[in-house]
C-alpha positions as CSV (number, residue, x, y, z in Angstrom):
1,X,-87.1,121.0,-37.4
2,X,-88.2,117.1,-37.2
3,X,-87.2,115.5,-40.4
4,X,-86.6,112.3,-39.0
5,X,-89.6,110.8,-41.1
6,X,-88.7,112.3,-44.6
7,X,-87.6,109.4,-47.4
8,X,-86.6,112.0,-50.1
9,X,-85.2,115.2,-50.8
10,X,-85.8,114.4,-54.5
11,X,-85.2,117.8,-56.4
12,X,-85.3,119.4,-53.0
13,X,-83.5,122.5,-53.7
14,X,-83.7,122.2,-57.5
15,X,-81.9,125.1,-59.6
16,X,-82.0,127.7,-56.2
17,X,-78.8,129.3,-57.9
18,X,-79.4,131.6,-54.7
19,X,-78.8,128.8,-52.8
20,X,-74.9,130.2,-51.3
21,X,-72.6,129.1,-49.3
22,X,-72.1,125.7,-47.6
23,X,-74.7,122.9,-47.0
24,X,-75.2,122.1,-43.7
25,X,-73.9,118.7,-42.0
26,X,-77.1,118.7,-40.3
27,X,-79.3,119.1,-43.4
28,X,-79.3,114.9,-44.0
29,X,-78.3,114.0,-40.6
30,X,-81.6,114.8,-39.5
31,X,-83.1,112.2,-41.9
32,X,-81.5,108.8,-41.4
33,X,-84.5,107.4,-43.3
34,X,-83.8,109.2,-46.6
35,X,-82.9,107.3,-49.5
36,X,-83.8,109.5,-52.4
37,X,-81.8,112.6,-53.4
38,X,-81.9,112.6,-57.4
39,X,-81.0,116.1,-58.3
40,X,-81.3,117.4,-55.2
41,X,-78.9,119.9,-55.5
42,X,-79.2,120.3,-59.4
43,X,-77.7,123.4,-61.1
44,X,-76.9,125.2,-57.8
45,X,-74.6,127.1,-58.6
46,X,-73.8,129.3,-55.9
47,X,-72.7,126.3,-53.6
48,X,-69.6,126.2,-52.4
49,X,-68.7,123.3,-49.6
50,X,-71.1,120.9,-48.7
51,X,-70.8,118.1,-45.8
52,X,-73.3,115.7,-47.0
53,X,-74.1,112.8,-43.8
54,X,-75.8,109.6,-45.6
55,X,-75.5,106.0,-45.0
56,X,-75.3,104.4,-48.3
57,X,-76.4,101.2,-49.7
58,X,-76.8,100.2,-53.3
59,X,-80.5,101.3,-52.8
60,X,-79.6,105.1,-52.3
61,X,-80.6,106.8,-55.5
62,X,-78.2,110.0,-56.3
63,X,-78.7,110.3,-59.6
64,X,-77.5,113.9,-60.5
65,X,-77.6,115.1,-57.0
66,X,-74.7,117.7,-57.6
67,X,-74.9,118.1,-61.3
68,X,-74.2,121.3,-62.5
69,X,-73.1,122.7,-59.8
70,X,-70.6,124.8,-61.1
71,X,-69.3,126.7,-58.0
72,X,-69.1,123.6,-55.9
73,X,-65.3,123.6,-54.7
74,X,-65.3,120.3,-52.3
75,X,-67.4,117.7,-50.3
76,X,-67.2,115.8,-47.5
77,X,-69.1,112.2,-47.2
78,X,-69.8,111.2,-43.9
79,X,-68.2,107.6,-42.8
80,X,-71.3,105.9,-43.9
81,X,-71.6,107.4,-47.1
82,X,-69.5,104.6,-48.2
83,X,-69.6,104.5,-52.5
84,X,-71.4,106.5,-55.4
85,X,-74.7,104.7,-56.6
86,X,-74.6,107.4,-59.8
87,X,-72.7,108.0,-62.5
88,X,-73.4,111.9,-62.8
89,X,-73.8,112.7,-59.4
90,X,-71.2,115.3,-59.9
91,X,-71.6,115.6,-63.9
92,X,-70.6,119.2,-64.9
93,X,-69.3,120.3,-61.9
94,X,-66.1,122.1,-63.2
95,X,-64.7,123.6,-60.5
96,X,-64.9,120.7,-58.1
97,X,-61.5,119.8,-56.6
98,X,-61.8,117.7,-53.3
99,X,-64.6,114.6,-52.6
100,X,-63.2,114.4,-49.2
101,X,-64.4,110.7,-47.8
102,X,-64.4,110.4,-44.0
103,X,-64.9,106.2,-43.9
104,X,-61.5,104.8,-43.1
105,X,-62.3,101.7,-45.2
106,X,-60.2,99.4,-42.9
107,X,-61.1,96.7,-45.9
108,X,-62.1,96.5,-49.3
109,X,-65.4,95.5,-48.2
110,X,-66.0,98.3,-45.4
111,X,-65.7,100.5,-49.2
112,X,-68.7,98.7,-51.0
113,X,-68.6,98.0,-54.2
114,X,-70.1,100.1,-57.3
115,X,-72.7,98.0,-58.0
116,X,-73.5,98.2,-61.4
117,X,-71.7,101.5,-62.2
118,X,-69.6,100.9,-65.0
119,X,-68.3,105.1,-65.3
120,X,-68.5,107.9,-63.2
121,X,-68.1,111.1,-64.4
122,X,-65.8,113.4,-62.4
123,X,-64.3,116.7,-63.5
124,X,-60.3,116.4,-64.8
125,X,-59.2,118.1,-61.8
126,X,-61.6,116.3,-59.3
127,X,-59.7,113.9,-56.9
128,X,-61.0,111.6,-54.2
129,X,-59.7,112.3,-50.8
130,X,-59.6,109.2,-47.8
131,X,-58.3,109.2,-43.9
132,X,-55.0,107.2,-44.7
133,X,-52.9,105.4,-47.2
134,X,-54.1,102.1,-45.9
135,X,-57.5,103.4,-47.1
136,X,-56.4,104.5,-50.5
137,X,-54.8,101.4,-51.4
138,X,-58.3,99.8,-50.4
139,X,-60.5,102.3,-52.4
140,X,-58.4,102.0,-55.2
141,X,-58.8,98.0,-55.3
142,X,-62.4,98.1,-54.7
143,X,-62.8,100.6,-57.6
144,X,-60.2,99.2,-60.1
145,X,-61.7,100.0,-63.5
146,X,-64.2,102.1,-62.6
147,X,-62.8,105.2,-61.2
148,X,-58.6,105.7,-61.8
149,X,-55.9,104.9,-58.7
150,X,-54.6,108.7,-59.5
151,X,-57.5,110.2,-59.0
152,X,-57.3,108.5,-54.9
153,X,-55.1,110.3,-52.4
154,X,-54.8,110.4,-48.7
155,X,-56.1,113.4,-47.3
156,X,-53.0,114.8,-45.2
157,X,-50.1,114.8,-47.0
158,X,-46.6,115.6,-46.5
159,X,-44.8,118.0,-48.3
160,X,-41.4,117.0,-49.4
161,X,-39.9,113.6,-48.1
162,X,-40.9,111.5,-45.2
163,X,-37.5,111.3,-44.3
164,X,-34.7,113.9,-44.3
165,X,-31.2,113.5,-43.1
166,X,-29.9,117.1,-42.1
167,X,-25.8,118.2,-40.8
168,X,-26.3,118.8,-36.7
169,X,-26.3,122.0,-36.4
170,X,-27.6,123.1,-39.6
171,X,-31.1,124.7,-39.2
172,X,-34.0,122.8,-40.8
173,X,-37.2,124.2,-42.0
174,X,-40.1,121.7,-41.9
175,X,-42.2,121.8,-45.4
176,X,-45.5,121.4,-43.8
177,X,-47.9,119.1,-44.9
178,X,-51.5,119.9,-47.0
179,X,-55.0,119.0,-46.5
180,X,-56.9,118.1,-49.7
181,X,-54.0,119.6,-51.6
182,X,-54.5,122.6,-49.5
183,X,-51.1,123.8,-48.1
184,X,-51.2,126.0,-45.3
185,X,-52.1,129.8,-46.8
186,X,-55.3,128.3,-48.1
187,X,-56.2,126.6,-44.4
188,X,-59.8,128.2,-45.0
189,X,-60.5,125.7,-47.9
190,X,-60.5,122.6,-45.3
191,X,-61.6,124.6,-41.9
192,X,-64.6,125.5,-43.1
193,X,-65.2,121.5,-42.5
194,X,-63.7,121.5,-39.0
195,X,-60.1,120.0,-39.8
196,X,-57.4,120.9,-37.7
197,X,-53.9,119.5,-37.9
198,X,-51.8,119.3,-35.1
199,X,-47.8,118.3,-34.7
200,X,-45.9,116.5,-31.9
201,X,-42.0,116.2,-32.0
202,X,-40.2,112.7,-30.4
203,X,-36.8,113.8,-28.6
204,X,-35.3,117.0,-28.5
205,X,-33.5,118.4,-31.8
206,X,-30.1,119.8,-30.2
207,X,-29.7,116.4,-30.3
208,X,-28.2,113.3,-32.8
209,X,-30.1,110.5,-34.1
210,X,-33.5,109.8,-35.5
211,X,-36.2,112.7,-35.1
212,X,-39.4,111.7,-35.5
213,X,-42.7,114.6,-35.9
214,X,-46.1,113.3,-36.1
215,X,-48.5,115.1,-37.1
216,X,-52.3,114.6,-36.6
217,X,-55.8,115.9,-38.9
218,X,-58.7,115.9,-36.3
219,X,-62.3,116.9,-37.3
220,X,-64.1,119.2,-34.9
221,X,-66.8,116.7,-34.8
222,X,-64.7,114.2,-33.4
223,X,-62.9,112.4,-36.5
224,X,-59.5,111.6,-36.3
């Protein structure tokens, strides 16, 4: 139970393709020391989710920590996990669809740089998920050549416009919003992490003028 002194997890679980399920957020909190994890996860193909809690630092090695994990559907990076140090981390994962990044990257250098990383390899239909548009514009910058603005999105989303005029009196049917490109039928995909979103309207709507509904994603950890 005491992992506090461990300083790799090198090949770890290496090609357990019974390895199921979702990895623990626990599994690496345990081991702030760590710095190691090259192919830790490596060909695991029955992992699904993961919530993976590293600090990182240009001295982390990853190299092919996730690769070939075929069934892996999304990730969440802790706040201090905070750039890639590896190119194929997630090599040949083809049916990964979210890297959800919890640090809200307040600055360009709160993202850390890629160090020497020229490429990273990311499936086509991988995207890179972060707390707020004030953060994507920030990863984005810090990344520029290395991994594509597109492939950077804010993690709640509206669907539809941010702002829609309506007739008083005509009834209104709010879109909703998605998680990780997850709309609200497919909830499971971003509960399993914790995430809940919750809405709060301004003035009442029997009413003319500006309505305003805010709506806010909280993790059950305590991640807003």
């Amino acid at each position: 139970d005491n992992c506090t002194a461990v300083t790799s997890y090198q090949q770890a679980f290496y090609d357990c393709r019974g390895l199921t399920g979702v990895i623990p957020r626990e599994l690496f909190e345990d081991s702030p020391s760590a710095s190691t994890f090259n192919y830790t996860f490596y060909n695991c193909i029955g992992l699904e989710y993961g919530e993976v809690i590293i600090n990182t630092t240009d001295s982390v090695s990853m190299q092919g920590m996730f690769q070939n994990c075929t069934g892996l559907k999304s990730l969440v990076l802790s706040e201090g996990f905070k750039h890639i140090t590896s190119k194929n981390m997630f090599s040949d994962c083809s049916n990964l669809k979210a890297i959800i990044m919890l640090n809200d990257a307040a600055s360009e250098t709160e993202v850390g740089t890629l160090g020497a990383l020229t490429t990273i390899i990311l499936p086509s239909a991988t995207i890179i998920y972060v707390p707020t548009s004030e953060a994507e514009t920030n990863y984005e910058n810090a990344w520029t050549g290395i991994i594509a603005a597109t492939r950077v999105e804010p993690l709640l989303k509206l669907v539809g416009n941010e702002t829609v005029e309506i007739t008083y009196g005509e009834t209104y049917t709010d879109e909703g919003y998605t998680v990780a490109n997850n709309q609200i039928a497919n909830k499971g995909e971003y509960e399993v992490y914790g995430f809940e979103v919750a809405y709060e309207d301004g003035e009442a709507t029997d009413t003319l003028g500006s309505k305003v509904r805010t709506y806010t994603l909280t993790k059950t950890n305590g991640t807003t």
